[in-house]
Steps between C-alpha positions, in 0.01 A plus 500: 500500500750544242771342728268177481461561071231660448491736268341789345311836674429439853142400434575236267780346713254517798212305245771198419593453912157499555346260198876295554370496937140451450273233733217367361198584698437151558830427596583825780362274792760199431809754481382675780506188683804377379705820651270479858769208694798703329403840624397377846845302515648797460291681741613284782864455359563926485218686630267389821390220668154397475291281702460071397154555415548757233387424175274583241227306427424549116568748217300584267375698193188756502363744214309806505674682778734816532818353668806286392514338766348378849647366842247386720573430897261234608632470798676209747805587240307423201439705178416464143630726161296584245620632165285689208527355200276781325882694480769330247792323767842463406729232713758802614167708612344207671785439722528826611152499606511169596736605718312786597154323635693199633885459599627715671233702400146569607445145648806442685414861709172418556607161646783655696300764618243258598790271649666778730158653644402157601823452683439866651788667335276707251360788704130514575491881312652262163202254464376686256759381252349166484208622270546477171500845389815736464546738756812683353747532277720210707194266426525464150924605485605193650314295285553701191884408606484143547669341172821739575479381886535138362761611259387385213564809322838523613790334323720564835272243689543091457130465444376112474331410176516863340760514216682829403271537201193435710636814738547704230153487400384539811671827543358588176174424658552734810599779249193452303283529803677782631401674141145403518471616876630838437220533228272320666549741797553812313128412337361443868635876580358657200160301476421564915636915438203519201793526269400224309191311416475152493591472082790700553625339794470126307662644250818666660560186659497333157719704365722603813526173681433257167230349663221300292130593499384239779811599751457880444119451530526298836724787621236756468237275671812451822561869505162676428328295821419745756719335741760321319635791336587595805775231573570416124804703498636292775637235250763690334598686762522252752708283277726794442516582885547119593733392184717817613536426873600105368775616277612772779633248741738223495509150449543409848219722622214343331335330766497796694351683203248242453402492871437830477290498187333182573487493910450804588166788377597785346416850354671616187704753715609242766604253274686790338729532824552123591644451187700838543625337843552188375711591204633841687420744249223723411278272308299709244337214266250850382798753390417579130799503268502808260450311140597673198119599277655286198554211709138488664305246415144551640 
């Protein structure tokens, strides 16, 4: 933050990015929109093919539920987004979950999914990947990874349309997220242990992850369902696992990374050693890193 200007104590850099980034409610279904042909361009361009008939067939806004964000598989290739306008949305936030729920996110794997088992390369023991309900921590890691597969957060990368300023903010964005998360999921450990109630909880995600009352509120209603808690942790640790195994190989073996995240069904541990074949070294995307106590932030 302070290499973009902002100054002052963390929180109060973090309040002028966000009031300097912010969507009006009315106004998060035409930006969404306006980064949909852009992130499937880039989709198709760097990540996987997908079938003519993919599309989406509307976006749109919603109140009074618990999630950011929705992805939808209709089927024949088709899907919608939703987005909750209940929660405040800033433009660097709604691309990466933009991203996330359509390209090369959530959408373009149900469609390729969808694609490949009607052509019979998606074994029969897979087809439960087509509903739309994570399964793993792979499920929600790939799309939790999708802005940094189209590179828009990375200066390296000759994106179309996405300026160096726009890419720094959008890095700032995945950093952000990456904070909430780890509070976010840290509250989903203590809350489901009976180490928490559900005032506590709201509030260490407040005050941990800098959430505001509505996002730290819809949290607790995600993680204290009796069987969404269960795969709630999935999101930050599949985005670690997935974001790792990206940045672990090179340049010229992303299509065979992609196949294998995109083509091919996998358990956390199997993925583990493609990518550790693929790159030829022990992949360990889980290996904590000793942290001094003065330097931890949650």
């Amino acid at each position: 933050m302070g290499e973009l200007g902002y100054k002052g104590s963390l929180q109060e850099k973090a309040q002028s990015w966000l009031a300097e980034t912010l969507i009006a409610p009315e106004k998060v279904v035409e930006v969404a929109q306006s980064m949909k042909d852009k992130s499937k361009e880039g989709t198709l361009k760097r990540v996987i093919e997908l079938p003519e008939g993919d599309g989406l067939d509307y976006i749109k806004s919603i109140q009074g539920v618990f999630w950011s964000g929705y992805s939808k598989y209709t089927g024949n290739f088709r899907g919608n987004l939703t987005f909750n306008i209940d929660r405040p949305w800033t433009e660097p936030v709604l691309a990466q979950i933009m991203a996330h729920e359509g390209y090369p996110g959530h959408q373009a794997f149900y469609c390729r999914w969808d694609y490949l088992f009607q052509q019979g390369k998606l074994p029969i023991e897979a087809s439960y990947y087509l509903i739309n309900s994570p399964t793993n921590a792979l499920f929600e890691g790939g799309p939790e990874s999708a802005l940094h597969f189209l590179g828009w957060d990375r200066d390296e990368e000759e994106t179309e349309g996405i300026t160096l300023q726009a890419k720094q903010h959008y890095k700032l964005a995945r950093d952000w997220i990456d904070m909430q998360r780890m509070a976010m999921t840290n509250a989903c450990y203590l809350f489901n242990e009976g180490k928490m109630n559900k005032e506590e909880a709201v509030a260490y995600m407040m005050d941990k992850g800098m959430l505001g009352p509505v996002e730290a509120n819809n949290c607790y209603r995600f993680f204290s369902h009796p069987i969404q808690k269960t795969y709630y942790p999935s999101y930050y640790y599949g985005r670690w696992m997935v974001g790792k195994g990206y940045d672990s190989v090179a340049k010229d073996q992303r299509a065979e990374f992609f196949k294998i995240l995109y083509d091919t069904p996998h358990t956390t541990n199997t993925f583990i050693d493609a990518i550790s074949d693929l790159s030829g070294s022990r992949f360990q995307p889980f290996e904590q890193v000793k942290t001094a106590a003065k330097d931890f932030v949650l």
